[in-house]
C-alpha positions in Angstrom: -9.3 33.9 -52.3 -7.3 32.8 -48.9 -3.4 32.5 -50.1 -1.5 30.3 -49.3 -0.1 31.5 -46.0 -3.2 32.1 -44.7 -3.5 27.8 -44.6 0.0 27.7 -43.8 -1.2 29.4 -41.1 -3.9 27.3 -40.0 -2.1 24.2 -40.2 0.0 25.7 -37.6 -3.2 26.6 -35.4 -4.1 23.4 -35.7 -0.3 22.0 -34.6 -0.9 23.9 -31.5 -4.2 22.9 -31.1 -2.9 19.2 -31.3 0.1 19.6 -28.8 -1.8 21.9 -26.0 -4.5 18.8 -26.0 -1.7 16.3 -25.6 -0.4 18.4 -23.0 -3.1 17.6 -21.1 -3.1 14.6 -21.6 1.0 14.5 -20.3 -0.6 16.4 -17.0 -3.2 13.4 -16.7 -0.4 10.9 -16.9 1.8 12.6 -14.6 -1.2 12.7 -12.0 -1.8 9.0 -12.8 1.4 7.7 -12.2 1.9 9.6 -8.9 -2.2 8.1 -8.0 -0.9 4.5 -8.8 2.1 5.1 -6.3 -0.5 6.0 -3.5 -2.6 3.2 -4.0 0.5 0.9 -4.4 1.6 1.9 -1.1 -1.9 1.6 0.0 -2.1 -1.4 -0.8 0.8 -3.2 0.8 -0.7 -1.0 4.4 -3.9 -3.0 3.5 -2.2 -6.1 3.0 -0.3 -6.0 6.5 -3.6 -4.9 8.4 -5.5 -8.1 7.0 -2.4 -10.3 7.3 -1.4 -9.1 10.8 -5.3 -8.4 12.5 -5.5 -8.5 16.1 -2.4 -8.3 16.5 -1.1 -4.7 17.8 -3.5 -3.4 14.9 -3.8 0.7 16.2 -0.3 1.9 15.0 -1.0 -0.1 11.6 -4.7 0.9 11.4 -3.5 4.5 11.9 -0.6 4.8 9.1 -3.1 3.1 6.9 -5.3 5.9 7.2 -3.2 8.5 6.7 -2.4 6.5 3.3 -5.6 6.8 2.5 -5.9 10.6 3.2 -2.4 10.7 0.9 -4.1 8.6 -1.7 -7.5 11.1 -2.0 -5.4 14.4 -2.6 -4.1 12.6 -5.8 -7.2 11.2 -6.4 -8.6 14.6 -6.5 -6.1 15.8 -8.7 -6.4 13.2 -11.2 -10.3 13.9 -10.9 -9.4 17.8 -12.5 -6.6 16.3 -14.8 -9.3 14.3 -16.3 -12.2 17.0 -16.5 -10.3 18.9 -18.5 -10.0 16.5 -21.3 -13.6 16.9 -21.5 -13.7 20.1 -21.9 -11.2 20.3 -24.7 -11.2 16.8 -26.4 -10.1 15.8 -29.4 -11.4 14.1 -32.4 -8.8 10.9 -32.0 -9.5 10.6 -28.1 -12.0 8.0 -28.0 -10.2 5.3 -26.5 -8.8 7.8 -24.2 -11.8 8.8 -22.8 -13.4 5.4 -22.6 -10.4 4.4 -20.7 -10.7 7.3 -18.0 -14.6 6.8 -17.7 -13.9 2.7 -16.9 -10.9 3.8 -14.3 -13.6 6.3 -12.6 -15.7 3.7 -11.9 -13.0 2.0 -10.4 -12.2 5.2 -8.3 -16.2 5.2 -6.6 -15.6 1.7 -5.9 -12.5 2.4 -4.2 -14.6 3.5 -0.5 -16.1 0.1 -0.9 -13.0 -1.5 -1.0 -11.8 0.1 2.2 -14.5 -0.6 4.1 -13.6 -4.5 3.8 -10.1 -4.1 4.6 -11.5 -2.5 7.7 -13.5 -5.1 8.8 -11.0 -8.0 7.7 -13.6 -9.3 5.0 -11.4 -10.3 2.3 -8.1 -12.7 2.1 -5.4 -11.0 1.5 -4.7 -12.6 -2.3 -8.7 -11.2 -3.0 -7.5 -7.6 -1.7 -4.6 -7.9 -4.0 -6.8 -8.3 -6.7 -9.1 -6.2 -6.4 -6.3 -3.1 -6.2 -4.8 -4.7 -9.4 -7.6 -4.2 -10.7 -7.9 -0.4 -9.7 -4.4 0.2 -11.0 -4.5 -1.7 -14.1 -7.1 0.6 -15.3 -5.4 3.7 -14.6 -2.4 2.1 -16.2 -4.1 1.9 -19.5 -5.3 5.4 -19.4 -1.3 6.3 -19.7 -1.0 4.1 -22.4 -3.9 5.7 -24.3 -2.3 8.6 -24.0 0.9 7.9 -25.9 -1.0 6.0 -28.3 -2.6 9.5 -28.6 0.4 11.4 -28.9 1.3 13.0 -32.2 5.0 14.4 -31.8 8.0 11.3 -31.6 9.8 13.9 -29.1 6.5 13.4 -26.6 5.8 9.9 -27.7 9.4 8.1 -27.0 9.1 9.6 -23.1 5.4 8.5 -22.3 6.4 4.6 -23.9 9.2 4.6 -21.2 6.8 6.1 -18.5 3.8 3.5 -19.3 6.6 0.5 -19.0 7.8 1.6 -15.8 5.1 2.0 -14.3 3.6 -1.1 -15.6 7.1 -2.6 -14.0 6.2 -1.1 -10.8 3.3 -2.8 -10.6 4.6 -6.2 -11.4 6.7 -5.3 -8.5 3.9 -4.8 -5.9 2.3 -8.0 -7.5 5.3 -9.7 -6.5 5.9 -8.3 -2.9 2.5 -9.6 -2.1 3.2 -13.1 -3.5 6.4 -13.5 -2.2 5.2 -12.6 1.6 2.4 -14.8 0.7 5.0 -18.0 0.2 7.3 -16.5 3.5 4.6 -16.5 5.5 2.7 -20.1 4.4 6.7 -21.3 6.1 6.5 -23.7 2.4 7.5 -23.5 -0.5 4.6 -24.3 -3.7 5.3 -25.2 -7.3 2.3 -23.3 -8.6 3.6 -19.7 -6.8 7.0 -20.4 -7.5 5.9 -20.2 -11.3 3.9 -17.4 -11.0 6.7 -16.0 -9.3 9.3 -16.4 -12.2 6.3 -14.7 -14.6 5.9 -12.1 -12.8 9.8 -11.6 -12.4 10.1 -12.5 -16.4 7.2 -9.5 -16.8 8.9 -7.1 -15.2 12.3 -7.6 -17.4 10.5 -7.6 -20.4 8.8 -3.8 -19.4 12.1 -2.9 -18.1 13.6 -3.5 -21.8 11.2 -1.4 -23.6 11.6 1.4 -21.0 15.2 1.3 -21.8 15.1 1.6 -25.5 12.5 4.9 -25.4 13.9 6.0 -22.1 16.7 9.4 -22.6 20.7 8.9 -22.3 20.4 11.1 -18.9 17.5 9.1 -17.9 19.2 5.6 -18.1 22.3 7.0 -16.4 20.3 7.5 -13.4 18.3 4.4 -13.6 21.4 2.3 -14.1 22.7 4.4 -11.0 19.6 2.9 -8.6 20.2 -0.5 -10.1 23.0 -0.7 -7.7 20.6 0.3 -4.6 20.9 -2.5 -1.7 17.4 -3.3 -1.6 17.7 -4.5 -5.1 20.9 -6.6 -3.8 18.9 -8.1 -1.0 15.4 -8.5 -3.3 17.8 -10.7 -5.7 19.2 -12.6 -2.6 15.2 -13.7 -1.4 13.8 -14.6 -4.9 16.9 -16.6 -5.3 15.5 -18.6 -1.7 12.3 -18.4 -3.4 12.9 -20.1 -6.6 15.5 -22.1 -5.5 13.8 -23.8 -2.3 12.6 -27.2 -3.6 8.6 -27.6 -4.0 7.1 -28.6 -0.4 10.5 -26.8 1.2 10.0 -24.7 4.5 11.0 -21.1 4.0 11.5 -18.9 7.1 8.4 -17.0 8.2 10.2 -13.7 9.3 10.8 -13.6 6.4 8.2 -12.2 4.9 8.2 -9.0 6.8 12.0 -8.7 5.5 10.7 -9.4 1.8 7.6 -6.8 1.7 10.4 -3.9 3.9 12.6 -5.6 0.4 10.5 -5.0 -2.3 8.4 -1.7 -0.6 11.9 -0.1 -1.2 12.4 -1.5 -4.8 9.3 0.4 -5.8 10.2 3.7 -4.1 13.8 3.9 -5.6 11.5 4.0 -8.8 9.3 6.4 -8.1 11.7 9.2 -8.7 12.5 8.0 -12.2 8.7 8.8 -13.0 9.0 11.8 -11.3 12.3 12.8 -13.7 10.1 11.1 -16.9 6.8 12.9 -16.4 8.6 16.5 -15.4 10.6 15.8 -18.8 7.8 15.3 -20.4 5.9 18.7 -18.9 9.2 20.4 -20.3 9.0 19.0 -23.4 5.6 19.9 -24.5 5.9 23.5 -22.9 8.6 23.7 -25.4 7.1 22.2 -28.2 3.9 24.6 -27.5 6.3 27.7 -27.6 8.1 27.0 -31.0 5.2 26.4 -32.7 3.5 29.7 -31.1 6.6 31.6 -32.3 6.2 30.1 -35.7 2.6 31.5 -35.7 4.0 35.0 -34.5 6.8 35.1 -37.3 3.8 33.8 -40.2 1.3 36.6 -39.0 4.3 38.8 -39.1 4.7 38.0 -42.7 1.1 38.3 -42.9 1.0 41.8 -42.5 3.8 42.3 -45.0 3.1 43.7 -48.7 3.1 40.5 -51.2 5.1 42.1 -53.8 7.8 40.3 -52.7 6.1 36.8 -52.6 4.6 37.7 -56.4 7.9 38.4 -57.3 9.5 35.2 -56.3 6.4 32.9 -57.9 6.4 34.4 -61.1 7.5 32.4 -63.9 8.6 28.6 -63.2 9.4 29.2 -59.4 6.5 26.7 -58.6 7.4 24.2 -61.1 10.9 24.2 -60.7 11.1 24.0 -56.8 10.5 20.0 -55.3 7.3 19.1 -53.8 7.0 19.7 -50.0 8.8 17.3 -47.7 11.5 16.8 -50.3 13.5 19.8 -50.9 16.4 19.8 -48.2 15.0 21.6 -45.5 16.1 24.9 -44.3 17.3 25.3 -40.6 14.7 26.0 -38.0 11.5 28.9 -39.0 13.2 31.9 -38.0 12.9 33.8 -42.0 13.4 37.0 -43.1 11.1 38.9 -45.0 13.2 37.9 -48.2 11.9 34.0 -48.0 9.0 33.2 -49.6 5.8 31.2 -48.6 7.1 28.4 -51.1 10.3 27.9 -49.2 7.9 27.9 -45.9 5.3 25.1 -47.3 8.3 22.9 -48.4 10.3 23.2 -44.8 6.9 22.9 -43.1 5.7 19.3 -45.7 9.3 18.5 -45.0 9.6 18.8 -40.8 5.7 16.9 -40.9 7.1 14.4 -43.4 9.8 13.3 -41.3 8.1 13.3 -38.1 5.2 11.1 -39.4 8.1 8.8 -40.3 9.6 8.8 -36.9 6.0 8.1 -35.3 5.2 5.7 -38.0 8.5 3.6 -37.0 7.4 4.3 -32.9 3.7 3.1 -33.5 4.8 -0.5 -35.1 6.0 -1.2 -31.9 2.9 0.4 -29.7 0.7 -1.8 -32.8 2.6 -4.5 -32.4 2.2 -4.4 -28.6 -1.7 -3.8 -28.8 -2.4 -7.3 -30.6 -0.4 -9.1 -28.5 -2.1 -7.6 -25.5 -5.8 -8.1 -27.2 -4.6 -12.0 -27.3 -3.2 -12.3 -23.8 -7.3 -10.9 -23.1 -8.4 -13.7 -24.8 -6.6 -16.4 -23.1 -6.8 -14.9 -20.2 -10.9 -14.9 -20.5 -10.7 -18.4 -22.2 -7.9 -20.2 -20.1 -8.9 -18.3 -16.8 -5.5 -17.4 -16.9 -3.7 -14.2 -15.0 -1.5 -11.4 -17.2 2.0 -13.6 -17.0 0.5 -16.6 -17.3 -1.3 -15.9 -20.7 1.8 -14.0 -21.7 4.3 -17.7 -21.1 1.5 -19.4 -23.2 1.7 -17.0 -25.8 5.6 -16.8 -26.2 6.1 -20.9 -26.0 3.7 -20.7 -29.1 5.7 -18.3 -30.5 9.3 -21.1 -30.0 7.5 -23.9 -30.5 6.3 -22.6 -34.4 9.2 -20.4 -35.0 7.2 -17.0 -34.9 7.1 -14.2 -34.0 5.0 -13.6 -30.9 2.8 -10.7 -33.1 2.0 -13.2 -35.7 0.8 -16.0 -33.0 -1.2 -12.9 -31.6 -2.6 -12.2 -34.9 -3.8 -16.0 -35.5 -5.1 -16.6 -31.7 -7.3 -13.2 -32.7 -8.2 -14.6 -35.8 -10.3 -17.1 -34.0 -11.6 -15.3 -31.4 -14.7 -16.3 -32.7 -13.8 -20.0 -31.3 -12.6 -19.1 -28.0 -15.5 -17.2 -26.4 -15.2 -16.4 -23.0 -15.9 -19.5 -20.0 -18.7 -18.7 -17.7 
């Protein structure tokens, strides 16, 4: 008969099992977020190409396509992030995997994409699209993986990583609207409110970042807040939102406001960078204490049980607390003189209070799923874009006294009456 060490350790086998498979999941997100940033910066290229054809195209044409050349290395290295999921994957990574085989298809059609840029066959509010598109499915492979994630120290980090990125790309929706209105030398009520969403979508992924995000990480953050393109991107929305509706708004504008908000996304770049090699860091840690906890139990292993026999005799079993209750030792580093029972309880103890932790972290990632699955359904009902449905959502929310999660949960509960327009 196996004792009970021998499943102790297993369950630590399996631990590491776990944590090496979210690991690579952490090395897909870290890939994604720096692929995003590419095609962000592609983007805004493709933008001033259509915007500006004919008009000294070649130096344009040419930084575009080294964008593009920038954009397939990561593309490349996102492709091998996301084979090796497949390779390993894991019983609860479904919804993972569905979301990376949806944001490959985006990927192939990316070429096809290009090619109309090139020959000036789409507006530039289409193009925007379309890349919103693209990036809004790699976005939700990141969030996939930290609903995957198993451990509250890896979890907390990829929450904060998801919402600034998500941030980010409010951002580049906004630069492109903004030197949209510049450019159109009026001001229009519609844009002006889908201005103020978009600004109001980027606080509200800005908040969440900064209750997951680290001490350090905030520090630094807070830091760039004082940045002079985010000075001069406050002075030009205030023009924007202030100007009266049929106002004319400067057309050079524009080209200040994209230079503007171009640099707003790049002073956050680094703050993913700092987020996703914390991250990398964190797991490699995790990894390696739980591989030295496997070391010290196969060390025991090997080690005559007199000692453990001793311990259990009698009423030892009945007399200690069930595991996750007794007040845990420090750390896994025993002696010989410790026996499996004190092991079992530390170990039921340590999983105890992280399922707590993650239980506390997922009410919040739950909580945030249904209200997204609602915003879908008005935004397939109401032909409504992401802030938009959002607004709708939270003036329910004040005008019943509610919590936007429970409006969420009623709109879902009749889905069944809102089917999708054709």
């Amino acid at each position: 008969m196996k004792s009970s060490l021998c499943f102790l350790l297993a369950a630590k086998r399996a631990e590491l099992a776990e944590l090496e498979r979210l690991a690579q999941s952490i090395a897909l997100a870290r890939s994604t977020a720096a692929l995003v940033h590419e095609l962000q910066r592609e983007r805004g290229l493709s933008n001033l190409s259509v915007r500006h054809a004919g008009m000294g195209q070649a130096p344009l044409d040419a930084q575009l396509h080294q964008q593009t050349l920038g954009t397939d290395d990561w593309v490349a290295q996102w492709l091998l992030e996301s084979e090796a999921l497949i390779n390993a994957p894991s019983p609860h990574a479904a919804r993972l995997l569905s979301r990376v085989a949806y944001a490959l298809q985006g990927l192939d059609a990316l070429a096809l994409l290009r090619s109309r840029v090139a020959a000036k066959a789409l507006s530039t509010q289409r193009l925007s699209a379309d890349y919103a598109r693209l990036i809004a499915s790699l976005l939700a492979v990141v969030f996939e993986a930290a609903d995957h994630a198993s451990a509250p120290e890896l979890l907390r980090p990829l929450v904060a990583l998801f919402n600034l990125m998500q941030c980010k790309e409010w951002t580049g929706q906004e630069r492109a609207l903004g030197a949209t209105l510049f450019a159109s030398t009026q001001v229009h009520a519609q844009e002006q409110a889908h201005l103020s969403e978009l600004i109001e979508a980027q606080q509200r992924c800005l908040e969440v970042f900064e209750s997951f995000a680290s001490a350090a990480l905030l520090q630094r953050w807070q830091e760039r807040q004082r940045a002079q393109p985010l000075i001069e991107r406050s002075r030009l929305r205030r023009l924007l939102l202030q100007t009266p509706a049929g106002g004319a708004l400067e057309p050079h504008l524009s080209g200040v406001w994209f230079a503007c908000c171009s640099q707003c996304m790049d002073e956050m770049r680094p703050i993913e960078d700092q987020l996703t090699q914390a991250l990398v860091e964190q797991a490699s840690a995790c990894m390696a204490q739980v591989q030295a906890e496997i070391g010290q139990l196969e060390q025991r292993q090997r080690q005559p049980p007199e000692a453990d026999t001793e311990r259990l005799r009698g009423s030892a079993f009945f007399e200690a607390a069930p595991p996750a209750l007794q007040p845990a030792p420090q750390g896994l580093a025993f002696g010989l003189e410790r026996s499996v029972l004190d092991l079992v309880q530390e170990q039921g103890l340590r999983l105890q209070a992280a399922a707590t932790e993650l239980e506390t972290l997922r009410v919040s990632l739950n909580e945030r799923k249904l209200i997204e699955r609602a915003k879908g359904l008005l935004m397939a009902h109401q032909q409504l874009d992401e802030p938009a449905a959002h607004k709708a959502l939270r003036e329910l929310a004040m005008n019943q006294n509610k919590r936007m999660v429970d409006v969420a949960e009623a709109v879902l509960s009749m889905s069944h009456l809102l089917a999708p327009r054709r």
